[in-house]
C-alpha positions as CSV (number, residue, x, y, z in Angstrom):
1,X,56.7,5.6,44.3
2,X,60.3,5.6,43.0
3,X,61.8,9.1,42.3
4,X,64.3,9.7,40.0
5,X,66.2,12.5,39.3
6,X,68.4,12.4,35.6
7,X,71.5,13.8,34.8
8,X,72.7,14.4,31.8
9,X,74.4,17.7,29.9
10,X,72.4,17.7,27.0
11,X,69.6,18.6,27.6
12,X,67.8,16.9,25.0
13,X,68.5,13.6,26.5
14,X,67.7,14.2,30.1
15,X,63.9,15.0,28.2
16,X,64.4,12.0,26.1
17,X,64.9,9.2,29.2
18,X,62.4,11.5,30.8
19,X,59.6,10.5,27.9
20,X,60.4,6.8,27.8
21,X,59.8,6.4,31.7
22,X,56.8,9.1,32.2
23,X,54.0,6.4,31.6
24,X,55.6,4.2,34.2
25,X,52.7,4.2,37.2
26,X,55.1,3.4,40.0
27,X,58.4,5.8,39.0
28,X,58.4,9.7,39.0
29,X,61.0,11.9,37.7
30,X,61.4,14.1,40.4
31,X,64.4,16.3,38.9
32,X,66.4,16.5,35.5
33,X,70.2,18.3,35.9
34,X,72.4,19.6,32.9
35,X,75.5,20.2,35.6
36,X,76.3,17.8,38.8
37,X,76.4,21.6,40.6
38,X,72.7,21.9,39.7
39,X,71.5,18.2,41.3
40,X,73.0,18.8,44.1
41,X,71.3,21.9,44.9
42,X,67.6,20.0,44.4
43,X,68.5,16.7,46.4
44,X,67.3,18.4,49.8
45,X,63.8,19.6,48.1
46,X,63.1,16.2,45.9
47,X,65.4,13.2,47.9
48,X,65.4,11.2,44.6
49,X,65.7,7.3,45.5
50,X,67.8,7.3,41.6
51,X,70.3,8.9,40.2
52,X,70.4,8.4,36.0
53,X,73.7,9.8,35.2
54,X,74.3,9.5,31.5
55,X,77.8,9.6,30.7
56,X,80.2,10.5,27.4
57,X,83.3,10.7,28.5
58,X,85.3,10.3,32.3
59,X,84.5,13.6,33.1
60,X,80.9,14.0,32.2
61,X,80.6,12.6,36.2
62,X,83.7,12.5,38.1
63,X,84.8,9.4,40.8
64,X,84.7,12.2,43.6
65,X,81.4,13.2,42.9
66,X,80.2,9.5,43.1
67,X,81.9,9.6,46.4
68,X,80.6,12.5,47.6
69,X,76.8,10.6,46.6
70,X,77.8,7.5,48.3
71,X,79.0,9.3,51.2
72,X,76.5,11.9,51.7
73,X,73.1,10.8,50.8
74,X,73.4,7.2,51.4
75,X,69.4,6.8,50.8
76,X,70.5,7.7,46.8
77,X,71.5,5.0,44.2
78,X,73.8,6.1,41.4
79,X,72.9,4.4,38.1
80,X,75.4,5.2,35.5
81,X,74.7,5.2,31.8
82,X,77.9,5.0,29.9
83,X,78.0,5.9,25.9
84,X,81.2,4.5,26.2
85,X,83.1,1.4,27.8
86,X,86.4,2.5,29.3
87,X,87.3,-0.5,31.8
88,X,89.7,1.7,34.2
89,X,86.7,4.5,34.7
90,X,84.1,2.1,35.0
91,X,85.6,0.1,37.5
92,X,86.1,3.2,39.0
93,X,83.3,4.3,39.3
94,X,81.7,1.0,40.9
95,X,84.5,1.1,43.3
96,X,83.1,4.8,44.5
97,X,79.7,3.5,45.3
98,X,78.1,3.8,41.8
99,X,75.2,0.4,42.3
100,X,74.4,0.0,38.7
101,X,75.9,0.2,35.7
102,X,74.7,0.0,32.0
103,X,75.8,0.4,28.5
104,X,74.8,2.6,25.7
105,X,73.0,-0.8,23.7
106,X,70.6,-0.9,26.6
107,X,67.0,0.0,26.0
108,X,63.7,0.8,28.2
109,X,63.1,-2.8,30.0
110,X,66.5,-2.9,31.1
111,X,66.5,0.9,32.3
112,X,63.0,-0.1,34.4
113,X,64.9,-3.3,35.6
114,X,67.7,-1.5,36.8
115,X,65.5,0.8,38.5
116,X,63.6,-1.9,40.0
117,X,66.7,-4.1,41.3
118,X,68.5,-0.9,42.2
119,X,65.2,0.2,44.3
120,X,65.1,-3.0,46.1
121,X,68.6,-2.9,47.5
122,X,70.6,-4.9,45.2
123,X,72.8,-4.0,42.6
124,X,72.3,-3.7,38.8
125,X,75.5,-4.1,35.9
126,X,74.4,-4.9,32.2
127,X,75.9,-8.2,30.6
128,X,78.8,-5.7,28.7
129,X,80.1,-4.6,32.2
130,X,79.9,-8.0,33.7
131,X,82.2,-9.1,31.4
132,X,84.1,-5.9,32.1
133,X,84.6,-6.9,35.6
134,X,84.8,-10.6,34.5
135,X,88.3,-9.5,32.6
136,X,89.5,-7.2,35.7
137,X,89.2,-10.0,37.5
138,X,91.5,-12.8,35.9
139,X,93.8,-10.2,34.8
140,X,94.5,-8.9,38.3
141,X,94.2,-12.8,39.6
142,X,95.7,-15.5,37.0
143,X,94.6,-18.8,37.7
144,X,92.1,-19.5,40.3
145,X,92.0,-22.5,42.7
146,X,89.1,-23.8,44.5
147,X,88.6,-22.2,47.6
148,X,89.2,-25.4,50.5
149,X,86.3,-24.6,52.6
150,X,83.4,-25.2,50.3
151,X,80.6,-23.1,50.7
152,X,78.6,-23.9,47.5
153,X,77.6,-27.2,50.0
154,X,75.7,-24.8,51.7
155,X,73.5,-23.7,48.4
156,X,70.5,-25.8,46.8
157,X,70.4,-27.3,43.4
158,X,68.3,-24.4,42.2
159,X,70.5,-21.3,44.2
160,X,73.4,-22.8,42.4
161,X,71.5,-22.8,39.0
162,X,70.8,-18.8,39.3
163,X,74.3,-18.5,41.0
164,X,75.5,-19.3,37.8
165,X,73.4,-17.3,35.6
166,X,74.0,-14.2,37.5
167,X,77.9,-14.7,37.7
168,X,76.7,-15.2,33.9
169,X,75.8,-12.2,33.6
170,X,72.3,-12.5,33.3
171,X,69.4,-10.2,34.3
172,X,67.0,-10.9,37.4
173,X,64.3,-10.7,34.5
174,X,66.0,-13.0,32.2
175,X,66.6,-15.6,34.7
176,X,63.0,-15.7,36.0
177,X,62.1,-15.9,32.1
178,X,64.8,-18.7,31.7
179,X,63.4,-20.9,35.0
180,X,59.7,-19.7,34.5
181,X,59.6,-18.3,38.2
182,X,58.9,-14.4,39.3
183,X,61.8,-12.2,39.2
184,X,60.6,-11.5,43.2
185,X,61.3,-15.5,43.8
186,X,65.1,-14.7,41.9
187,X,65.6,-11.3,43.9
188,X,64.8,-14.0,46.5
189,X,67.1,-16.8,45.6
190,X,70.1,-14.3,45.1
191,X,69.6,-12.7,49.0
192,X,70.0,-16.5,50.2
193,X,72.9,-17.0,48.1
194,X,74.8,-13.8,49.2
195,X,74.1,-14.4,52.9
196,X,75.0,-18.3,52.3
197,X,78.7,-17.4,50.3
198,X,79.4,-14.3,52.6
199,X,78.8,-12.2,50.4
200,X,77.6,-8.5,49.8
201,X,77.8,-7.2,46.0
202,X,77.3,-8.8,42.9
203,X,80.9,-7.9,42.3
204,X,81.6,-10.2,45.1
205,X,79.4,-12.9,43.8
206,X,81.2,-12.8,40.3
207,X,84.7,-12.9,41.6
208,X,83.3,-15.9,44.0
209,X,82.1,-17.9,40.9
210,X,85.4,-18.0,39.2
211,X,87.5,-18.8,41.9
212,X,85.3,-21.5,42.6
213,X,84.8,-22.7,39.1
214,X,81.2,-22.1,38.8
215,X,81.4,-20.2,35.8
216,X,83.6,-21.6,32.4
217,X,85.6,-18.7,31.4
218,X,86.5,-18.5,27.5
């Protein structure tokens, strides 16, 4: 059973997300919070395995209080849900330990895949805040050259194909859906691949695929 706890400071949305994951047989929702002051007074009684924090505005969650998640109660994954797309607090916010990230056109598969992939140990970022990152990136870098010791020779024709689609931006689901293979076999694939390239987030992974030219950047 996944636990979640949802933060949010209107209180009619923390009972909206609450409705559209209720019927979900394998996710409780252990906790909703109006106030970041209030959740963490109920983490030692329900030790939630998901944080929902809906956000409006950089202050609705600040990068301290991520921090203070990330530092404190480690066993906890902070998924943010942003109404809005500033590039300096999201990258922020990833930065502080937040392991998922969508935007406010998501909708209830990509909320229970997020869960899912955030559950199983890997990180989750909608295709609107890989791009995000994907900008960051060659702003902060320029041009990128190959990198002279190869390490795509150690990936197979098929790691490189989903190495590509995640760098893409593409969800776990959408890439078993675009192969026709279980989103298990791609959580699979992309736990080879990170070990293979060195790697540990899928931060990493997309900063990886442009250096290396794996992905065509507009």
């Amino acid at each position: 059973m996944i636990k979640v706890s949802i933060l949010d400071k209107h209180p009619i949305m923390c009972d909206a997300l609450k409705a559209l994951l209720l019927d979900v047989d394998d996710i409780k929702i252990v906790s909703t919070s109006n106030a970041f002051s209030d959740f963490i007074k109920i983490i030692p009684k329900y030790l939630p395995n998901i944080l929902i924090a809906i956000t409006y505005s950089k202050d609705d969650i600040s990068i301290q209080n991520i921090q203070l998640i990330s530092d404190q109660y480690t066993r906890i994954r902070i998924l943010v849900l942003s109404m809005y797309c500033d590039e300096k607090t999201i990258l922020k916010q990833i930065k502080a330990g937040a392991k998922g990230h969508l935007g406010e056109d998501t909708n209830r598969s990509e909320i229970l895949e997020a869960i899912y992939t955030l559950r199983s140990g890997y990180e989750y970022y909608a295709k609107t805040i890989t791009n995000i990152l994907l900008n960051s990136y060659i702003s902060d870098n320029g041009v990128y050259a190959s990198n002279k010791k190869d390490k795509r020779s150690n990936m197979s024709a098929r790691e490189m194909e989903i190495f590509k689609l995640i760098a893409e931006g593409d969800s776990n689901r959408t890439i078993a859906e675009k192969l026709f293979i279980s989103i298990r076999t791609v959580e699979t694939h992309k736990n080879n691949i990170m070990k293979k390239v060195g790697l540990k987030t899928t931060v990493d992974l997309v900063k990886f695929a442009i250096k290396n030219n794996i992905i065509q950047l507009d």
